[in-house]
N, C-alpha and C positions, 0 to 999 in steps of 0.2 A: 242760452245754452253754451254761450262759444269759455265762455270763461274756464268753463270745467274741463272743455276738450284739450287737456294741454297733453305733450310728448308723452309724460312720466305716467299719466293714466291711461296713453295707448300700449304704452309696451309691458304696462303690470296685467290690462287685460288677453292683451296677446301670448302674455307668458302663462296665464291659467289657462289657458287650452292644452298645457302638457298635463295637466292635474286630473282631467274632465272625467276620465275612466276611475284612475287611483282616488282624487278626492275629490266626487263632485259636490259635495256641502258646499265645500270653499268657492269650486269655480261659478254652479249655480246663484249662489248667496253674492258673489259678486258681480255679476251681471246684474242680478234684479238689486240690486243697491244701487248699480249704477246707473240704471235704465232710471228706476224712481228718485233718484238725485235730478237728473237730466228734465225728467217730464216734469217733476215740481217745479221749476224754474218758468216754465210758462203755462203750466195748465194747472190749475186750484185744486189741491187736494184731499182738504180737511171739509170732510163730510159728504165726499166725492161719494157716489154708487159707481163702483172699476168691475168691470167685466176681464177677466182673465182668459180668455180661452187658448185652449190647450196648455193648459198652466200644470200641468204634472201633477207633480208633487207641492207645491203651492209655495215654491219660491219667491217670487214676483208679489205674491198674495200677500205673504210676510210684510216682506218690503215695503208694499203701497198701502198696508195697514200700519205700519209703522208711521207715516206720515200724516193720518189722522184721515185715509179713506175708509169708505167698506167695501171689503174686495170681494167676491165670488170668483171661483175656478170652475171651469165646465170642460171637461176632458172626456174624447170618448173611448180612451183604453182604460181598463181597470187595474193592468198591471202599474202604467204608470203613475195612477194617482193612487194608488198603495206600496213602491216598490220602498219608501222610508218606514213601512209600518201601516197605520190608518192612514187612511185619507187627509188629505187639510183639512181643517175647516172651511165651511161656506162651497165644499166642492158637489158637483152635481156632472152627471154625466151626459154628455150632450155631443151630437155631430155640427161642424164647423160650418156647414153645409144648413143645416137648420136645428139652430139655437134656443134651447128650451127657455127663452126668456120672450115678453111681449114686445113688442115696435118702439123704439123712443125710452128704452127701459134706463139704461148707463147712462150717466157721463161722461163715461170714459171707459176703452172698450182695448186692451191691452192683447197683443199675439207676439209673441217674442217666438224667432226661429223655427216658423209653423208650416208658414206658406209651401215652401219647398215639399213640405210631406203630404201636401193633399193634390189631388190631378186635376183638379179644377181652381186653381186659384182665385181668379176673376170672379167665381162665384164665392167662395169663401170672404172676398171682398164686400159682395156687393148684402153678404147677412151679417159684416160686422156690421153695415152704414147701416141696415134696414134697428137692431139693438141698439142703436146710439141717438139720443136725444137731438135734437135741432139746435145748431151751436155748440154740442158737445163735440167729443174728440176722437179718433181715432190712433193709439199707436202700434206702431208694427216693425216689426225688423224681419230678414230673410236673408239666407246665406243663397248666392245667385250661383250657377252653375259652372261657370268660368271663373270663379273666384278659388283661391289655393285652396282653399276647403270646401268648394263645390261636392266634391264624391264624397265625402264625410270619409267614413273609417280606407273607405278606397284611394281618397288622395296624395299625392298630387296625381297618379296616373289615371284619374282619370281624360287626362289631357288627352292619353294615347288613344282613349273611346273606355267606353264604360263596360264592353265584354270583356276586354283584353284588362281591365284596373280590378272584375270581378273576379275573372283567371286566376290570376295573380295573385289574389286575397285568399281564395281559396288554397292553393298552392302552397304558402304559406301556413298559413292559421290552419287547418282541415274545417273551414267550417265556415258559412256565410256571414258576413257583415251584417249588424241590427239594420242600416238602412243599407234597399237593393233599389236600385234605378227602375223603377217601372212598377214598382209595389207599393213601397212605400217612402220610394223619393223623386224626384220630378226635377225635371227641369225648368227652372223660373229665373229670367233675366233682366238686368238692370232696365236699358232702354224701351222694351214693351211695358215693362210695370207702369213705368214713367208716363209713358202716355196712352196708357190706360185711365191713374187715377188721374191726370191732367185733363183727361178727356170724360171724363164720369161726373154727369149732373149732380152725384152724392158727395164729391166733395169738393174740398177746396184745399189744396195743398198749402202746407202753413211752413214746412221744412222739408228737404230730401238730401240726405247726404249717406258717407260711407258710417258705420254707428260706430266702430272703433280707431278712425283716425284722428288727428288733432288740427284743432280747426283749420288751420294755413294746410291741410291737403282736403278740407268738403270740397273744393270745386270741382273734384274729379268727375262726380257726375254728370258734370257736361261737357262731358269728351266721351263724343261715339267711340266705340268700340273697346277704349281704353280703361274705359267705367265697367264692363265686364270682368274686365280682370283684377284691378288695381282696389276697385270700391270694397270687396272682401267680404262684406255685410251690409245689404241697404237699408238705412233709416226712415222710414215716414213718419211724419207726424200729418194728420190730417181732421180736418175742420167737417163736420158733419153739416152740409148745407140742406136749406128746405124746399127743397126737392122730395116729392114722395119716392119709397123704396118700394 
């Protein structure tokens, strides 16, 4: 994976986070190009079964079909997996929480930028490992709370506390932010996730690092405290071990 993390692909996807409201085709379509560049390089993906959850509008879907998978999206709002028009293809509606798919279903079991929006993560965790095959794969990324886009539409103040970045928003705009702290956004942080999945009989950690930095800054992750802030967006890739779920 290190080959592709270079400078000039961190700061082209840092620069589409201005775009994400005015053009999200572009900024979508470039994430999941790049997440699916990234995973192909060590996980096989022609003829893959890819679980997408919380795949929206079927970005990601595209992508990892492109590459010679079969991707399914299972999303459980209906605005978002209609807001381009229809549906994706291959999409079904399902909680992250319990996944309309059997045990051992994927290969490869995809959550880009999810975790953060459900209030239980460790259980959303523990129903990607239960859909993923024995030796398949887990990927996931999440934007961590002390990260400069931790508050999403509220940041950076949420630094100040997330009533006083809410205040604020409101004050401004007359009107609430799509994601609200305690609704439908959460607090999920570097160091617990860590050894969470470190510690979780369902996997086996294959990589962890920040997903949009370039390779000479991943070791951030193993610096307490600093990995909160610095890491931006955490990357796992994760090895489905045989361990029952």
């Amino acid at each position: 994976m290190s080959s592709r993390r270079t400078l000039r692909r961190s700061v082209k996807l840092l620069a589409a986070f201005r775009v994400e409201q005015s053009d999200p085709d572009h900024f979508y379509g470039l994430l999941a190009e790049d997440a699916a560049a990234l995973v192909g390089d060590r996980v096989p993906l022609v003829g893959a079964l890819v679980l997408d959850v919380g795949g929206g509008a079927g970005y990601f879907a595209k992508a990892f079909r492109g590459r010679g998978a079969h991707c399914f999206v299972t999303e459980p709002d209906v605005a978002e997996l209609s807001w381009r028009g229809e549906p994706p293809d291959g999409a079904v509606l399902g909680d992250g929480y319990r996944l309309p798919f059997r045990s051992g279903a994927a290969d490869l079991v995809l959550s880009s930028n999810v975790l953060e929006h459900v209030a239980r993560p460790y259980d959303m965790l523990r129903e990607l490992a239960r859909v993923t095959r024995q030796g398949g794969h887990v990927w996931l990324s999440f934007t961590n709370w002390y990260s400069p886009w931790g508050g999403h539409e509220v940041s950076p103040w949420h630094y100040l506390g997330a009533e006083r970045a809410l205040a604020r928003y409101l004050r401004r705009y007359g009107r609430p932010p799509k994601n609200v702290l305690g609704t439908n956004l959460f607090k999920v942080h570097v160091g617990p996730t860590l050894a969470f999945v470190r510690s979780c009989p369902l996997f086996e950690v294959v990589e962890a690092g920040p997903r949009y930095h370039p390779a000479f800054a991943r070791r951030v992750v193993s610096v307490p405290a600093l990995r909160e802030v610095v890491t931006w967006n955490l990357e796992l890739l994760l090895r489905r071990s045989s361990a029952p779920a």
